[in-house]
N, C-alpha and C positions, 0 to 999 in steps of 0.2 A: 504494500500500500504506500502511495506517496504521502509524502511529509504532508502538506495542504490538505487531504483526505483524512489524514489522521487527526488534525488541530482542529479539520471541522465536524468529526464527530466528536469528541472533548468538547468542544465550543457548543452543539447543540442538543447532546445527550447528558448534560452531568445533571445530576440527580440534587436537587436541596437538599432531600432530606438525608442523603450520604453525604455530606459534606460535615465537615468533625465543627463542633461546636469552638473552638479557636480559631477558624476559618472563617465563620459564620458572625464571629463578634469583633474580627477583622476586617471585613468586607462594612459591616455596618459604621465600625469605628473613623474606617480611614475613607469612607463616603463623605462621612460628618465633616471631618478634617478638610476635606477637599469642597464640599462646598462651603464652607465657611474661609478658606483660602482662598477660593474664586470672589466670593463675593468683597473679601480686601482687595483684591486685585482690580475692583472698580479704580481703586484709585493710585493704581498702578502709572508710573509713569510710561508715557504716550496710548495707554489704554482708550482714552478718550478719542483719540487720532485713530484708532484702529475700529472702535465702532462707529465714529462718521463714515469711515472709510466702508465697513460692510452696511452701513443703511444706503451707501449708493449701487449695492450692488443687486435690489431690487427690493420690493415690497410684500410684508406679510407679516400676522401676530400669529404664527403657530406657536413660538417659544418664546422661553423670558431668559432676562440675562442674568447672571448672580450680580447681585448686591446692588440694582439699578430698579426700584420701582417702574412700574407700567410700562417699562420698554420691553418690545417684545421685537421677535424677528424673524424670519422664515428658519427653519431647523437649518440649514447648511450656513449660514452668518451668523446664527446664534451658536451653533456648535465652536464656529471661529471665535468668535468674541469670547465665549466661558474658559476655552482653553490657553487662550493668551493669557485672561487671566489668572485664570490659576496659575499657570507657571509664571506670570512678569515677575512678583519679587522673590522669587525660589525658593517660598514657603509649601510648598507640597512635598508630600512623601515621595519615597526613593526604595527601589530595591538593591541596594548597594552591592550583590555579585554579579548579578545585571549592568549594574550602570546605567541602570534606568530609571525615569521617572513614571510608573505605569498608569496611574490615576489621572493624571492630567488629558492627556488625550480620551481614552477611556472613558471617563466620567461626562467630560462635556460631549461627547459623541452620544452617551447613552440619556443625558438628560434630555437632550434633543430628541432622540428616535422616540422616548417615551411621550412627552407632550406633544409631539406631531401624530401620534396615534389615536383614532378615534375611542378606541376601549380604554377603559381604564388597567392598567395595569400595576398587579400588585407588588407590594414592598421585594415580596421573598423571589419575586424572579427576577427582580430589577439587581438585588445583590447576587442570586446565580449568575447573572449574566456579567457580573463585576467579577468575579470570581474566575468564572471560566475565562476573559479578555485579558484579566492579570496573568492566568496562566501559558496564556499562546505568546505575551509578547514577552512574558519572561524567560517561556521558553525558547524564544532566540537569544536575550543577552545572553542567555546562561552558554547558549553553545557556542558563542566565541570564546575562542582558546588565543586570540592575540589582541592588544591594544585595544585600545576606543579608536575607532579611522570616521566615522560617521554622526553623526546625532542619535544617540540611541534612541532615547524618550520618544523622538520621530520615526524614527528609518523604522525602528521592532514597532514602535508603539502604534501604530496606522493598521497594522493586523490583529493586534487585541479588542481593540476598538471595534476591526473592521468584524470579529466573531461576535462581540457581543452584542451589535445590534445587527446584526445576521438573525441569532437568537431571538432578541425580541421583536424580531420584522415574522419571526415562524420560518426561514425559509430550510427547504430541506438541506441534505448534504451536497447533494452535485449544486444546487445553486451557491452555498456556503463555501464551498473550493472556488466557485465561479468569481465569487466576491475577494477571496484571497487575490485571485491573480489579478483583481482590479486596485486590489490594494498596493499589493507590487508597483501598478505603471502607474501610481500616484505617489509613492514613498518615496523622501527628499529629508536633506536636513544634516548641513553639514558645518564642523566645529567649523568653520572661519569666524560664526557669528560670538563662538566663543570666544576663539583668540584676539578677538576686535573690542568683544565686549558691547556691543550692539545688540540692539532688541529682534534682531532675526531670530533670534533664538526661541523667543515663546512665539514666534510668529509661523515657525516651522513646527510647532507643536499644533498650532491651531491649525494650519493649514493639512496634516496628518487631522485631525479631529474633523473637520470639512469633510477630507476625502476618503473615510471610514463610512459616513453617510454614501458617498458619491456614486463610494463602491456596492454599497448593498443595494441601492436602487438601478443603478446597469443592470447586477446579476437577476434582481428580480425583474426587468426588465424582458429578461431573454438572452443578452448578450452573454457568450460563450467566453470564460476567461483562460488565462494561463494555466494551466494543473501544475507545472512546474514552478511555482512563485515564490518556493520555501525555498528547492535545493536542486531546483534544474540549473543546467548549465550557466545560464543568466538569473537564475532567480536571487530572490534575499541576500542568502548568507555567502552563494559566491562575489555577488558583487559589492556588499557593503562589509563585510569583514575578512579581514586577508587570510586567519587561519579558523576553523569551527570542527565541532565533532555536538551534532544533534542527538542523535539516540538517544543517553542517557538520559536528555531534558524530555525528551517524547518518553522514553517508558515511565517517565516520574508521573504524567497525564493522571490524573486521581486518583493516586497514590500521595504526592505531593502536592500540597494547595499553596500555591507563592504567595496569596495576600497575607496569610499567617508570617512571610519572612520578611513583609515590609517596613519601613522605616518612617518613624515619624521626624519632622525637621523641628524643632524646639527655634528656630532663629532662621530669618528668612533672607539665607544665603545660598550660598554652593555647599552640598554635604563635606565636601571635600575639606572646609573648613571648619564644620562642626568640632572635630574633637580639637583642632588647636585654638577655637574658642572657649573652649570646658577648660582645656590646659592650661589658658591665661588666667580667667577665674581662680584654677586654683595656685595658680603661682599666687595671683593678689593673695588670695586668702587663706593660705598656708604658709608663705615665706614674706607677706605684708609688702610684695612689687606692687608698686608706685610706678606712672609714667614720669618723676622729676628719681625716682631710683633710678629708672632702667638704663643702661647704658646696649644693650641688645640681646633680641629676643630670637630666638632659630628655633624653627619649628622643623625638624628630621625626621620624615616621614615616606614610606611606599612612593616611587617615582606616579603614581595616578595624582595624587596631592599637589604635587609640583606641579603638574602640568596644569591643575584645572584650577587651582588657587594659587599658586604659587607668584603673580603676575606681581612686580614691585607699583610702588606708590606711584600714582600720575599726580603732575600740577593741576590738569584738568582732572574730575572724575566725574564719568556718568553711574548712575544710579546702578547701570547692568555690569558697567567695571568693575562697580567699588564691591557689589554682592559676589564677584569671586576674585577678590583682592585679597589675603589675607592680613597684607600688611595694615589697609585700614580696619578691615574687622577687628584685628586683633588691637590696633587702637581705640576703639570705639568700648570693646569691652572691657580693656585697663581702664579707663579713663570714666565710663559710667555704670559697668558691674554687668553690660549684657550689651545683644545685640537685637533693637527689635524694629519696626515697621518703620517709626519715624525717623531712622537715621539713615535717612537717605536722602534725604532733600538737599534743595542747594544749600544752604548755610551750613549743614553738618560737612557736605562734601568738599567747600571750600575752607571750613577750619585751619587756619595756620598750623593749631596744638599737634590735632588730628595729623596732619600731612607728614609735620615735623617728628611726631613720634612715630607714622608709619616707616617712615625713613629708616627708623633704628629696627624693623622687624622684618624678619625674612622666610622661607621654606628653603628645604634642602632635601635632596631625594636620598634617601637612604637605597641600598642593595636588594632590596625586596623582587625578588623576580614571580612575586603574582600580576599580571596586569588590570587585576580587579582590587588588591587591595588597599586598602581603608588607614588600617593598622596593622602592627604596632607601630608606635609613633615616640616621640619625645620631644620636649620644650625645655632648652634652656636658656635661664637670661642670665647675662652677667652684669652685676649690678655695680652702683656710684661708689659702694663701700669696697668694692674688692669682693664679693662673695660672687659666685656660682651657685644657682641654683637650675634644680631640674624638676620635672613632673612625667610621668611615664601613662600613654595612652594606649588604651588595651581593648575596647571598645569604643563606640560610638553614642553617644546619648539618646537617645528617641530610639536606636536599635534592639532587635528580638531579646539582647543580651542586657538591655538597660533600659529599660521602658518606659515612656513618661504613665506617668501611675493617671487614675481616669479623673483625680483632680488637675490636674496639669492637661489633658487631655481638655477640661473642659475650658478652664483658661485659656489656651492658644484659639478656641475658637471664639471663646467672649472678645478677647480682644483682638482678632481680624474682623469680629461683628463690627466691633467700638469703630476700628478706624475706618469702615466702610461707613460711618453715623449708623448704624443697624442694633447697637447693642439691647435697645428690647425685643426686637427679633430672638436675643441669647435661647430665652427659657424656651419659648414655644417649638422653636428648632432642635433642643437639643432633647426635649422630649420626644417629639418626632420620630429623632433617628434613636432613640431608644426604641422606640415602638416600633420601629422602621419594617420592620419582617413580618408582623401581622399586617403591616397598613394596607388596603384594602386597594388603596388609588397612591401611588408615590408622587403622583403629582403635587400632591399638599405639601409636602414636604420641600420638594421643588420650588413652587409658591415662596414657600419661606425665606429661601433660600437667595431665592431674587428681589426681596424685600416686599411683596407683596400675600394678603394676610387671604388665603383662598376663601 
């Protein structure tokens, strides 16, 4: 059986009621997460530019947008618009052996198929169908066996998506391969926008979210797609990853459920920098570093870090730079104890202290020949007194291995409520997606979620 045959029986035979109850309060947790990220992500910079930009690209109130009262928009603009947002300030979850971000695309692809549907549709298949899209497009990060060469979150994530509102479109298997292979000759999304630090990068995210829609209506359409879109000669994994070995990620197909291994972001940057933000933290609050102590900070970490945080201080900084910058992250959380939504505006970004202290902080790749890993890591500063100090990083925060507990869980979403202005939105939403799996119509929750009260 080919690969594509195989992800879309997975994608449209997995069973609710077989899925292990950590899977189940996974899929409902990191929904929550993500659309309460989306809906901060209104106020994302050039969000605003990006939905004038999809209201020219024609007219219709099928769907709402997160965190935007009474705006509504045909399902393939609204799919665009939710998934830029969620990823603009790179507060969304991550599956870190992946290198993916799999909810972002995903989520706003399926909140869209769901309100473009005349039926209602209920909670418990809206997260199967999360469930199953996290694991087709995990199961490509997982099968590369070399570098990141491509945008993962994009290039994988345009086929999880594109399964799970397969799924909830009902279509059979030969049409659900048929959408695979239209997901192929729409997948796009490549690091330049990283290395630049330019907002292409949630925009290839959205555009992947778009064209998961695009693709399931060709195949139900009629149109005949690629079968080969996973591991034919041109398909997927030969052309966007230079080395892969699939199998083992196909035989894990439910046996293994990926939302269970995903990652929550406590700080809305590049994960890459999560633990050498935790590790300045506890430099401050274990060894009492101070930005007028520090004299410099080295963050020694897996060659993936360096590449994707590693980028030193700019005189200028855009909001997309400075979010995988570590030099100013890590100034930002010396300096006020954290790193969170509003430090990213122009006056934090132009700060002399800010710039000046970033200067003194750097990454370094350690010898680590995984090209997915995270950790182990280490942070040392040497400080004004002559002392050396270290902090040794062994996990990642928000990771399977260190969890934010379901108080903090609910925090991160009150406060992307807060800065979208939504914050009494908090309770009703997050009852919701407590409820989420009996809810009868998940559009309600949806509703909420866009600021408006169903």
């Amino acid at each position: 059986m080919i690969a594509a045959e195989r992800l879309a029986d997975h994608a449209i035979g997995l069973d609710w009621a077989q899925v292990p109850e950590p899977a189940r309060a996974a899929a409902a947790t990191f929904l929550h997460d993500t659309l309460a990220v989306g809906a901060a992500g209104a106020g994302a910079a050039h969000a605003d530019q990006v939905l004038a930009a999809a209201r020219s690209w024609g007219q219709g109130r099928a769907c709402g947008v997160l965190g935007r009262p009474g705006v509504r928009l045909p399902a393939p603009s609204a799919a665009f618009v939710n998934a830029f947002q969620i990823h603009g300030q790179e507060f969304d979850c991550v599956h870190e052996p992946a290198v993916l971000h799999p909810m972002a695309t995903l989520s706003a692809a399926v909140m869209a198929e769901v309100e473009r549907q005349a039926r209602a549709i209920p909670g418990a298949e809206v997260l199967a169908a999360v469930v199953a899209g996290c694991d087709v497009s995990v199961a490509l990060g997982l099968a590369a066996t070399s570098p990141l060469k491509f945008f993962r979150p994009a290039t994988a994530g345009i086929f999880g998506a594109t399964a799970a509102a397969a799924r909830l479109r009902g279509l059979d298997r030969a049409r659900t391969a048929d959408a695979l292979g239209y997901a192929l000759a729409f997948a796009s999304g490549t690091m330049q926008a990283h290395t630049e630090g330019k907002p292409a990068l949630p925009v290839q995210i959205a555009n992947a979210a778009r064209g998961a829609l695009m693709a399931v209506d060709l195949a139900e359409a009629g149109l005949p797609g690629p079968r080969g879109s996973i591991d034919g000669p041109f398909g997927y994994l030969p052309l966007f990853e230079t080395a892969f070995d699939l199998e083992p990620a196909l035989d894990a197909l439910g046996r293994v459920f990926r939302i269970a291994e995903v990652s929550w972001k406590p700080f809305p940057t590049g994960r890459a920098a999560h633990g050498a933000i935790v590790a300045t933290q506890a430099l401050a609050r274990e060894h009492g570093v101070t930005p007028q102590t520090l004299v410099q900070l080295t963050y020694r970490a897996p060659p993936l870090i360096k590449r994707l945080v590693g980028r030193p201080i700019a005189a200028e900084l855009t909001p997309a730079y400075a979010r995988l910058c570590f030099p100013y992250l890590g100034a930002v959380a010396l300096t006020r104890g954290t790193v969170s939504l509003g430090d990213f505006g122009r006056e934090s970004l132009s700060d002399p202290a800010l710039l000046a202290l970033g200067a003194r902080i750097a990454v370094e790749a350690d010898d680590n020949p995984d090209p997915a890993a995270f950790t182990p890591a280490r942070a040392v500063a040497h400080l004004s007194d002559g002392r050396e100090v270290a902090v040794e990083v062994h996990a990642q925060f928000g990771s399977p291995a260190w969890r934010l507990t379901p108080a903090q869980h609910l925090e991160k979403a009150r406060a992307c409520l807060a800065f979208a202005g939504l914050e009494a939105l908090h309770d009703p939403l997050a009852a919701a997606m407590a409820g989420f799996a009996a809810a009868p119509d998940a559009r309600t929750a949806f509703a909420l979620a866009s600021g408006d009260r169903p």
